[in-house]
C-alpha positions as CSV (number, residue, x, y, z in Angstrom):
1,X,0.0,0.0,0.0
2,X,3.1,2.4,0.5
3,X,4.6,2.0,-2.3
4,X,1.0,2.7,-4.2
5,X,0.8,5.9,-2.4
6,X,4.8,6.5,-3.2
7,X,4.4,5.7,-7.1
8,X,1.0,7.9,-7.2
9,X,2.2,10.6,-4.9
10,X,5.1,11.2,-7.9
11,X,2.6,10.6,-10.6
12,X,2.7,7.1,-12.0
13,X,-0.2,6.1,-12.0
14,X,0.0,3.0,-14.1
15,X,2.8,1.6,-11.8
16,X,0.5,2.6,-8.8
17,X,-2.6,0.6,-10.5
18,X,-0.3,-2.1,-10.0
19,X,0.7,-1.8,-6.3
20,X,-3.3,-1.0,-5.6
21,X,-4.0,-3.8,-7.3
22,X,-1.6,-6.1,-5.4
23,X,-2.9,-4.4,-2.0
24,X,-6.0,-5.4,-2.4
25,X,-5.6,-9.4,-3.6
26,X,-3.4,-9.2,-0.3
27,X,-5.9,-8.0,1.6
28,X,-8.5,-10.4,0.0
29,X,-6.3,-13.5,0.2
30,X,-6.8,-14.2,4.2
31,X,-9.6,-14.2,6.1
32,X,-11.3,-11.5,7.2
33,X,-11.2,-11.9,10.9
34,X,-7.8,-11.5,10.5
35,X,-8.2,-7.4,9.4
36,X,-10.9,-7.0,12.4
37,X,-12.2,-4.9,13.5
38,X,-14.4,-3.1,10.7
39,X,-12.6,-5.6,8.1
40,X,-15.1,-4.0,5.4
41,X,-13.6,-0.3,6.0
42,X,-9.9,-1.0,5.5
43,X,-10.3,-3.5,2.4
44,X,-12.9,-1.0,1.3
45,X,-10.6,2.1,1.5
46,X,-7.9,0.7,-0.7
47,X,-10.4,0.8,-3.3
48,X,-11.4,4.2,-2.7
49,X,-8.5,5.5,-3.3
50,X,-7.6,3.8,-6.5
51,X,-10.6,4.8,-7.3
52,X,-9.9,8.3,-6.7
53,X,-6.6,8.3,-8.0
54,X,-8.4,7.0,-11.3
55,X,-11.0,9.8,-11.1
56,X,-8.2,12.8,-10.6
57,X,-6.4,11.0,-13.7
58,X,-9.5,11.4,-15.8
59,X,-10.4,7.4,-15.9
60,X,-13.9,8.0,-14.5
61,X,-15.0,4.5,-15.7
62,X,-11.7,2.5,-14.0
63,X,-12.8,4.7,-11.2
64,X,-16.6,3.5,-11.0
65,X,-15.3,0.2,-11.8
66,X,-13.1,0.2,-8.7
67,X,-15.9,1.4,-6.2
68,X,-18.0,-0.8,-7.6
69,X,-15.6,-3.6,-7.0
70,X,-15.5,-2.1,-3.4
71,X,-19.6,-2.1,-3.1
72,X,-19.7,-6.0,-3.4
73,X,-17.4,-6.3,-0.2
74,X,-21.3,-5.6,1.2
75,X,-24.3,-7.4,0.4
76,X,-27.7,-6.1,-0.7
77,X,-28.7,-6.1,3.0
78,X,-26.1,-3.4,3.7
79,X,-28.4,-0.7,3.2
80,X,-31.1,-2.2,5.2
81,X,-33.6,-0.6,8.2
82,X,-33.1,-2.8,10.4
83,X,-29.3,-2.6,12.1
84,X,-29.3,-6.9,12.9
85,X,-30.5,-7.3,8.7
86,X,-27.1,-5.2,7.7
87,X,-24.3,-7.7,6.7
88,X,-21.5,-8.5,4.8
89,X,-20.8,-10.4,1.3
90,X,-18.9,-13.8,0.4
91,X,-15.5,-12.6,1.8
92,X,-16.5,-11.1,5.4
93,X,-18.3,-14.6,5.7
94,X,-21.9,-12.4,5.9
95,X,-20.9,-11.2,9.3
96,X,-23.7,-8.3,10.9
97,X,-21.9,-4.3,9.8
98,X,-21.1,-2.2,12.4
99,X,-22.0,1.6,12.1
100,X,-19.3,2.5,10.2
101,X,-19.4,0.2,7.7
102,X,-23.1,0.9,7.1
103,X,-22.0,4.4,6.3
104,X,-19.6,3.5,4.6
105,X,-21.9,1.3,2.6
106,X,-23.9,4.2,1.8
107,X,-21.1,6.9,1.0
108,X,-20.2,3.7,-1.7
109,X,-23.9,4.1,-3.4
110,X,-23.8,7.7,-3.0
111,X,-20.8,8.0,-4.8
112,X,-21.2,5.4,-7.6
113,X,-24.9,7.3,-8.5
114,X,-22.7,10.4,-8.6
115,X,-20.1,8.9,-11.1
116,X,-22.2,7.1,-13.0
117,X,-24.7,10.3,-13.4
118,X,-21.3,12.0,-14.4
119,X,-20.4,9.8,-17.3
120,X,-23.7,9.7,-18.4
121,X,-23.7,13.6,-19.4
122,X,-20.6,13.5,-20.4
123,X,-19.6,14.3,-24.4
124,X,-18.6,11.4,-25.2
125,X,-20.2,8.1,-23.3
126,X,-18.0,5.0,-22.6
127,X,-19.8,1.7,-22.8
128,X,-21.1,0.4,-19.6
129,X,-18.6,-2.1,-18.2
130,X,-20.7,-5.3,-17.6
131,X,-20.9,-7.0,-14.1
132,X,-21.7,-10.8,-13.4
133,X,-23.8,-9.6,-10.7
134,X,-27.5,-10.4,-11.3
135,X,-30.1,-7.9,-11.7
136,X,-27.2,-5.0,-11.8
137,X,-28.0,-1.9,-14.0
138,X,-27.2,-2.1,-17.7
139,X,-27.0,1.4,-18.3
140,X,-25.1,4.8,-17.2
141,X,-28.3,5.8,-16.6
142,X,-29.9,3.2,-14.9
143,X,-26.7,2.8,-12.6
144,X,-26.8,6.9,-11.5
145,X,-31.1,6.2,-10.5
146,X,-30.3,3.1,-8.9
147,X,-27.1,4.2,-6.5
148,X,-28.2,7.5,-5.9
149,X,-32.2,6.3,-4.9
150,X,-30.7,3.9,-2.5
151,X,-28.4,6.1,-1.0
152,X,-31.0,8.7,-0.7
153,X,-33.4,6.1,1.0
154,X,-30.6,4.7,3.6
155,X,-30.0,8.6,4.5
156,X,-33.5,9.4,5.3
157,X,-34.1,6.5,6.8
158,X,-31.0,7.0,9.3
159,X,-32.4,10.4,9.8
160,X,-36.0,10.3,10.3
161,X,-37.0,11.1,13.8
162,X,-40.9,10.6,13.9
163,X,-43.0,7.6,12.6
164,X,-42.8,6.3,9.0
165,X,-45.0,8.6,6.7
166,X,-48.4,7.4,5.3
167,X,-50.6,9.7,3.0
168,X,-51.8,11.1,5.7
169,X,-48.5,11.7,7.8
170,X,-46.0,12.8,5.4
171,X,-42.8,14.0,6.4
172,X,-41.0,17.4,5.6
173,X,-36.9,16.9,5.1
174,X,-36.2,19.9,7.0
175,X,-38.5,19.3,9.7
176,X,-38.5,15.3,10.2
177,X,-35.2,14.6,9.3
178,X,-32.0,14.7,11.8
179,X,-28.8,13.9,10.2
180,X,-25.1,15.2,11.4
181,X,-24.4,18.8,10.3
182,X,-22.6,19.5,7.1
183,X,-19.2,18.6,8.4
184,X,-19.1,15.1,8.7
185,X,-17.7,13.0,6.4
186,X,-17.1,9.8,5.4
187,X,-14.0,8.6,3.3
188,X,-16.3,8.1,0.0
189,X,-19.5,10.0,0.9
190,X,-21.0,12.8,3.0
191,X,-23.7,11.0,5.0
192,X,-24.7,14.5,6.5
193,X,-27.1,16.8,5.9
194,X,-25.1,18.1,2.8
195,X,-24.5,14.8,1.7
196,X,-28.4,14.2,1.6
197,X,-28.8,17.7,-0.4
198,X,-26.1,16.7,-3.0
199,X,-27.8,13.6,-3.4
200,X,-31.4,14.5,-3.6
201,X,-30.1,17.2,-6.1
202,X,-27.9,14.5,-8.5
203,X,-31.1,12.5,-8.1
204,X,-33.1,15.4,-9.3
205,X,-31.0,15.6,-12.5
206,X,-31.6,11.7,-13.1
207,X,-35.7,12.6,-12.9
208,X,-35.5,15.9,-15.6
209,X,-33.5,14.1,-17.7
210,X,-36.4,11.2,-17.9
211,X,-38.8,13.7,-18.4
212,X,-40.4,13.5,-14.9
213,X,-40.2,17.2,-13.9
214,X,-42.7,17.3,-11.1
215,X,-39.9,14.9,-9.3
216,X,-37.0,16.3,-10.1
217,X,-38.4,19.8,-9.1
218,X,-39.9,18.2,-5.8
219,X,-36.6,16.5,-5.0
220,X,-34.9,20.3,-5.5
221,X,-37.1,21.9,-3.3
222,X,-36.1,19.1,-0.7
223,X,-32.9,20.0,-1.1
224,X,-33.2,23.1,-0.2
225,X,-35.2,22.2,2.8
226,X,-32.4,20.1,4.1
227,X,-30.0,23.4,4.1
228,X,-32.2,25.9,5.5
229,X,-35.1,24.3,7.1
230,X,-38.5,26.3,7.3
231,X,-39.0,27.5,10.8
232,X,-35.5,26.8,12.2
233,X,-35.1,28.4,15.5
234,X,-31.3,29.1,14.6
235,X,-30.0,30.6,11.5
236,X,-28.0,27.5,9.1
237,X,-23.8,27.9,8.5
238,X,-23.2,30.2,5.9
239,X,-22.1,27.0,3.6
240,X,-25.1,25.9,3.9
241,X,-27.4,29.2,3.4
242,X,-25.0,29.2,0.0
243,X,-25.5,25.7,-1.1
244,X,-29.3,25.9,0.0
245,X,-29.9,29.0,-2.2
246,X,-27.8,28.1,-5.4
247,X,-30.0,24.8,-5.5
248,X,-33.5,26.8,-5.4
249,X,-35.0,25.2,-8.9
250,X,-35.6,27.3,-11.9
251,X,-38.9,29.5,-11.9
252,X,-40.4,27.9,-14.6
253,X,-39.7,24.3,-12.0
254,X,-40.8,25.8,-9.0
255,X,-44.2,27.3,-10.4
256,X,-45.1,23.6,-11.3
257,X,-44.8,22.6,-7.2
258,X,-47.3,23.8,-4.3
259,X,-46.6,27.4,-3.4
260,X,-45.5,25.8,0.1
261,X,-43.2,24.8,-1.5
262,X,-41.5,23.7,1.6
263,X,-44.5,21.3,2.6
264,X,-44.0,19.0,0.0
265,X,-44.0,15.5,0.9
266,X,-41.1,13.3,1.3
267,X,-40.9,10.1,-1.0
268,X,-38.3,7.2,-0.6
269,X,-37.3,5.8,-4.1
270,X,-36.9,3.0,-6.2
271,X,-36.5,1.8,-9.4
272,X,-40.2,2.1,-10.0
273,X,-41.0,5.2,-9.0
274,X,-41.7,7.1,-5.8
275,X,-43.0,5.3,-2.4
276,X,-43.7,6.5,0.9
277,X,-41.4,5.5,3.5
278,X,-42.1,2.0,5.5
């Protein structure tokens, strides 16, 4: 691992491909109890920064590849509601995720949706790399709606303070949901209340560019909820009062939503559409 941080430190990034690379079928090669405690974060860290090393050196699809190598260290479960459900894949013998790995399991998604939304709009769109994984997304597209939904869902759910919303209890981001201020931050992610923003807003983008306005401007308006929440008692951090108002959707978006627009209800999301939160 030193002598990958050495070799991409001066540059080289090919030769420190090739030290990450040997890093990690180290790391992989002996049992996981032998890396405990919170296995999952230090296997799952060597990745990351390959895969940000790749990113800096303009390889955006070796870099989602990489995190997305990282993301099956954790199993499907990972991003589960209940804490004793949240486990590990094949190599960490399914064993139950402490906190941090669950948030790092998130920051993962969270990042991935963000890449993959990324490529997507770029110029010129590289092939998806294919995955052996079943039901996986197929597409650039599909990938950023499926990460970033999931993410989006595991944040709200860590954060909701008051009793799952029906239709007739629906719940208000800036009001219902309690997540760490805007400084925390995990290794991959921000599972914060910035974090949640940034997602809701990449999310957003996913939605307009499908044609389903009335989504992408309600996830906006969500975002900006998160920032500077109606009624707060205190006034936000200036970073956030920036990021809050520089998200505020375009007129001809926001005219389309209730004009509380603040009231809107809060959706968790899937594949197939918005669902109130269980």
């Amino acid at each position: 691992m030193k002598a990958a941080i050495k070799a991409k430190n001066r540059g080289d990034v090919d030769q420190a491909k090739v030290y990450y690379r040997q890093a990690i079928d180290a790391a992989l090669s002996i049992p996981s109890t032998s890396l405990a405690p919170e296995a999952l974060l230090k296997v799952s860290g060597i990745y990351i920064s390959l895969s940000s090393m790749l990113e800096n050196a303009s390889q955006s699809v070796k870099a989602y590849d990489a995190l997305r190598d990282a993301s099956h260290l954790f199993n499907t479960e990972s991003l589960a509601p209940d804490a004793n459900s949240r486990t590990a894949g094949t190599w960490a013998n399914g064993m139950k995720l402490s906190e941090g790995e669950h948030i790092r399991a998130i920051g993962l998604y969270q990042k991935l949706g963000q890449l993959a939304l990324q490529i997507s709009t770029s110029s010129t769109i590289q092939p998806y790399p294919t995955t052996s994984q079943p039901d996986s997304p197929q597409t650039w597209s599909a990938a950023a709606e499926h990460y970033l939904s999931s993410a989006l869902t595991a944040m709200l759910r860590r954060g909701l303070v008051v009793q799952p919303a029906s239709p007739e209890r629906q719940i208000i981001v800036g009001r219902d949901i309690d997540l760490p201020g805007s400084t925390f931050k995990d290794e991959v992610g921000r599972v914060d209340k910035r974090g949640l923003g940034m997602t809701m807003e990449s999310l957003s983008e996913v939605y307009a560019r499908k044609g389903q306005y009335a989504l992408a401007g309600q996830l906006l308006l969500q975002a900006v909820s998160t920032l500077l929440p109606p009624q707060a008692k205190e006034s936000p951090p200036i970073a956030d009062q920036c990021q809050g108002r520089f998200r505020v959707p375009p007129f001809s978006i926001a005219n389309r939503a209730d004009d509380e627009h603040f009231q809107l209800p809060l959706y968790a999301f899937s594949s197939s559409g918005p669902m109130y939160l269980i």
